[in-house]
N, C-alpha and C positions, 0 to 999 in steps of 0.2 A: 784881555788876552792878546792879543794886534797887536798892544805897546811893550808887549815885554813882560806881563804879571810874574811876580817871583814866586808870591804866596796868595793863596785863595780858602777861605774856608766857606763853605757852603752849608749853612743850617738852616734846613725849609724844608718841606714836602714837595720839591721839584720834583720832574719829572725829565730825567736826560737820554734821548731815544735817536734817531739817525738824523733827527733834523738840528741836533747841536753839535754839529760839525765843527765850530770854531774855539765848541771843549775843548778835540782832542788836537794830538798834534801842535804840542805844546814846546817849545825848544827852549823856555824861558821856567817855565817853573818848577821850585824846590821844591815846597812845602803846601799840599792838598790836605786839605779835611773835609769829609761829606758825611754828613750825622742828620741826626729829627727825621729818620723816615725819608733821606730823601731815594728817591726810586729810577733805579740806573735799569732802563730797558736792551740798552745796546754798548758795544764797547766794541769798537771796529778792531779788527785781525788780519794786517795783511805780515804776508812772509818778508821776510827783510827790514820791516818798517817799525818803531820803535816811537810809542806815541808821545810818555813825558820822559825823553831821552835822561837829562837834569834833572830830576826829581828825586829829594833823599829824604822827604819823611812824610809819609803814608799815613792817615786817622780815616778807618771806617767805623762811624758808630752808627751803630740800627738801621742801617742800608736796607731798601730791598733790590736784592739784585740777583741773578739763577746762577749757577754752578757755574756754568759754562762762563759766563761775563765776567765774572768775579777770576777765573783761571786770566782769561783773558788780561785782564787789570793789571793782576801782581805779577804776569808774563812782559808787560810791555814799560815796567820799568826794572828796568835791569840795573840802576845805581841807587837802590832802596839803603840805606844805612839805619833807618829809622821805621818800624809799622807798628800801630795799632788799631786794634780788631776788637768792636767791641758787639756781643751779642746781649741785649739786656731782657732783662725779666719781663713780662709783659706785654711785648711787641706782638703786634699782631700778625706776620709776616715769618716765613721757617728764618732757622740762621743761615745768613750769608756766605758767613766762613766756609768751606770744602774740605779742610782737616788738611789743609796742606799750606806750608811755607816756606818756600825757598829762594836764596840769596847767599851770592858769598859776599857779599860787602854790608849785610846788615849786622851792625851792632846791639843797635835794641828792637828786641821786641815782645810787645803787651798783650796779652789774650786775655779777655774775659767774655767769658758764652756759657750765659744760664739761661736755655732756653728747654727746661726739662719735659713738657709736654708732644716735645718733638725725641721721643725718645730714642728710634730706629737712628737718628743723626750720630748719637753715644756710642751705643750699641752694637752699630753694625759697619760703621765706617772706621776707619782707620787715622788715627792722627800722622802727619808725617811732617817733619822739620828737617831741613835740610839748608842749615846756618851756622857752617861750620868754623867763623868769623865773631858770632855771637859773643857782646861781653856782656851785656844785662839782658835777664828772662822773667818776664814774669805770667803766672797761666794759670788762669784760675777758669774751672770748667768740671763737669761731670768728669768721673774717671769712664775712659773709653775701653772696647776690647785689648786695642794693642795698639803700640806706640813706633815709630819705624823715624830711631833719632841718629843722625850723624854725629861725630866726637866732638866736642865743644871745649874744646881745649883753652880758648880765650877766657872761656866764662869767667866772671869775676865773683859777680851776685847772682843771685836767683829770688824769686817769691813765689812760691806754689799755696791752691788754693783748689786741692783736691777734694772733692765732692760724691761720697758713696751713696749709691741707689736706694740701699735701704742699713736700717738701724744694727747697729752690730751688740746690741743692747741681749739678744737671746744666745749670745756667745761667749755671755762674760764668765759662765760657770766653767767652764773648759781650759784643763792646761794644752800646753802646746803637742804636747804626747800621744795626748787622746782628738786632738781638734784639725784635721786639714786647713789650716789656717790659711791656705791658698786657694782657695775656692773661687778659682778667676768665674765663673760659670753664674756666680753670684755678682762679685764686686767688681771687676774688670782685672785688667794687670795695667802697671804701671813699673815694669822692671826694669825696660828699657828706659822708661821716660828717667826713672833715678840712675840708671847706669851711664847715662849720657852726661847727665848734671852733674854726679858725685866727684870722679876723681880729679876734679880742677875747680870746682867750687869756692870761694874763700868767705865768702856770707851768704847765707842760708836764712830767709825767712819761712816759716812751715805757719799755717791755719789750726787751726783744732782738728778742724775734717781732716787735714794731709794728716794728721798724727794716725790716723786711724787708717788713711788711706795706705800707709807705709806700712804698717804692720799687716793690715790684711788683703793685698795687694800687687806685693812682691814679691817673687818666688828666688830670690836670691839674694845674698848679703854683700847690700853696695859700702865700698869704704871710699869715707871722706878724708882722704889723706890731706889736703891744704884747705882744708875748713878752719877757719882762725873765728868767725864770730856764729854761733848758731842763735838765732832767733825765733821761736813758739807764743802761740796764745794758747789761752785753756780755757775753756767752758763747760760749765758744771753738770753738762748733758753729755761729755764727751770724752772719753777715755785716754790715758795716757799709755796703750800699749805698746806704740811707737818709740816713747824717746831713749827707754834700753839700747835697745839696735842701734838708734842712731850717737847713742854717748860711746856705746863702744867700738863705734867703728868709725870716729872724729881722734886719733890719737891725737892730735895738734891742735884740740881746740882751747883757745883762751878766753872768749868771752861769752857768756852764756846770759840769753835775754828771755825772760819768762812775762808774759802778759798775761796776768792773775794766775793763780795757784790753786783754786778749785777747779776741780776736775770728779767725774765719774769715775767710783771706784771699782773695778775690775778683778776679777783672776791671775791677770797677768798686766800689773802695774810695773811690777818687778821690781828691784831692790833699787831706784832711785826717787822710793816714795814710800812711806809708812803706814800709808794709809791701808786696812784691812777688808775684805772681799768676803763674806761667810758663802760660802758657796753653798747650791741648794742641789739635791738630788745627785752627787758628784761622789765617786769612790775616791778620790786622793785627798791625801792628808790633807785639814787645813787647819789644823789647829796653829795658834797666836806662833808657840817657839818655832815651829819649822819655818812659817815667813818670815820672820826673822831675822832666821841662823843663815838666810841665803848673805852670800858676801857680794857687799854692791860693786857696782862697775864705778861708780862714785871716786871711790879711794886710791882708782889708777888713774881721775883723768888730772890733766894740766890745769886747768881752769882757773884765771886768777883773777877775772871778773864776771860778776855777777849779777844783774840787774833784775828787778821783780818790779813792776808796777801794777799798780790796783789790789795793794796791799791795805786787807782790812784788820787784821788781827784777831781773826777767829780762831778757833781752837784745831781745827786742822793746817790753816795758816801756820799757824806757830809748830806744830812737830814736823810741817815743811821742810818749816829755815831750822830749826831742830837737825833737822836730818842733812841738811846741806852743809849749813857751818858743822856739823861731827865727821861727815863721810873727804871734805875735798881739803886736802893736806896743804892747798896750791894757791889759795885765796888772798888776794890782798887787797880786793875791795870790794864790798857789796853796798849796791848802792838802792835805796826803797823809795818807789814813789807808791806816798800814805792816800788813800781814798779820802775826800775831804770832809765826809761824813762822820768817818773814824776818831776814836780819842786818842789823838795824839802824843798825849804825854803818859798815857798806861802804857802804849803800843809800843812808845821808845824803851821806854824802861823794859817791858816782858824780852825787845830782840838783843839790846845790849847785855842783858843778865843772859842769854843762854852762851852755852860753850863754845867754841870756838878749835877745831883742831892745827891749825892753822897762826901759828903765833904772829904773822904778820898781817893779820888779816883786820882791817877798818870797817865799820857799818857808818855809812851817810844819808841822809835822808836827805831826797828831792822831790 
């Protein structure tokens, strides 16, 4: 540190407290990393003084360190361009993080905090960002009560990786009519967190959970007007209630990235899926023609790429890409990556034989 260190990564179970003095005060280095548990008991605070003046990219992983120190930290570097924060599963120690980040000169930054047994941290704190420079986000964590985001108008990308309390599994009988489908009281809200991302956005990766998280989470309909690429996974425990909202409110989107195509079938999949819902104990219609006769959002968007990977060729699979190549007028490449398990030469054959609305439209397998 004496000669100048530019970069330092620390991975141990140190211990850094008032007698590592020749830590701080640091006029030389950039790039800090402190992970494996290591345990930060002090972080000096004086008015004026500015401890890694040069410092533009930040790695805390599984730190233990208290509220206060951790304030202290991301206060006394003021030229941050770069942080990540990472809360991991399993740690024995609360999370570090304070639900707050701020920087105007930070470009990226990565949150991940699954530390669900610390519930009240979720719950009752408040996330705040305050990075209004920000071109890549990525945040994967419980959804919290409330979200308190400044405009993000740089953003370019994002990756959300929203996380609900409990199962939306007892909801699926319910249309939106009959259903408060904003039950922040339950799920959290994340309205602001999507109003801040949405209207400058231009790649969008979403989880399974955000899909869920989106739909029953936010009490207002965010539009992604410069969304050019949307990206989703799907898992067969997890509902597609979400991507409606989000197809029809991406007028400009061109490439659409799907990570497997099974998913939980729902109530409200809604017309960019075919898959059928028998609702139990429920007074609205649900007989086959009325789901149906609904006209999808499908056939107004742009979409002229299409990717699917972890394509097996099962029978819901297929009235899928059924439903995609008939509904999107706008397609001129779909490209499949085959599961290696799969029989590849029925699989090609059953996608090339189906229709196609789309006369410019190619199928490639990768």
């Amino acid at each position: 540190m004496q000669r100048g260190l530019s970069e330092l990564h620390l991975r141990c179970r140190h211990q850094i407290d008032r007698d590592a003095d020749f830590f701080f005060w640091s006029k030389t280095l950039v790039k800090l990393t402190l992970s494996n548990g290591c345990r930060i008991k002090y972080v000096p605070k004086k008015e004026g003084f500015v401890i890694f003046p040069s410092l533009k990219s930040l790695y805390l992983g599984d730190v233990a360190i208290c509220h206060v120190h951790f304030d202290n930290l991301m206060a006394s570097c003021p030229g941050l361009e770069e942080v990540f924060i990472r809360n991991g599963d399993g740690q024995p120690f609360p999370p570090s993080w304070t639900g707050l980040v701020s920087g105007d000169l930070m470009k990226r930054l990565v949150i991940y905090s699954h530390v669900p047994k610390y519930t009240n941290f979720y719950k009752k704190e408040e996330v705040w960002l305050d990075t209004v420079n920000l071109v890549y986000f990525d945040y994967s964590s419980y959804v919290s009560n409330f979200y308190v985001m400044c405009d993000m108008d740089s953003l370019v990308e994002a990756r959300l990786d929203l996380r609900l309390w409990e199962s939306t599994i007892p909801y699926d009988d319910y249309d939106d009519d009959y259903f408060p489908m904003n039950d922040f009281r339950t799920f959290g809200d994340v309205s602001h967190l999507l109003g801040a991302i949405g209207p400058n956005v231009k790649t969008l990766h979403l989880s399974s959970d955000s899909l869920e998280a989106i739909y029953f989470c936010c009490n207002f309909y965010v539009m992604f007007n410069n969304l050019v690429t949307l990206s989703f996974e799907s898992h067969k425990d997890k509902g597609w209630q979400g991507v409606p909202r989000l197809l029809k409110n991406a007028p400009n989107l061109q490439t659409l990235v799907i990570k497997g195509l099974l998913h939980r079938a729902t109530g409200r999949c809604g017309n960019v899926c075919p898959c059928f819902h028998l609702k139990r104990n429920f007074k609205a219609c649900v007989c086959r023609s009325c789901e149906l006769s609904r006209v999808s959002c499908l056939t107004t968007m742009p979409v002229k790429v299409l990717e699917i990977s972890g394509y097996g060729g099962t029978r819901r699979e297929i009235q899928q890409m059924r439903h995609f190549l008939g509904k999107l007028k706008c397609l001129e490449l779909v490209k499949i990556g085959v599961q290696q398990e799969a029989d590849n030469s029925d699989l090609r054959l059953n996608l090339m034989a189906l229709p196609r609305l789309s006369s410019k439209c190619n199928i490639q397998f990768i």
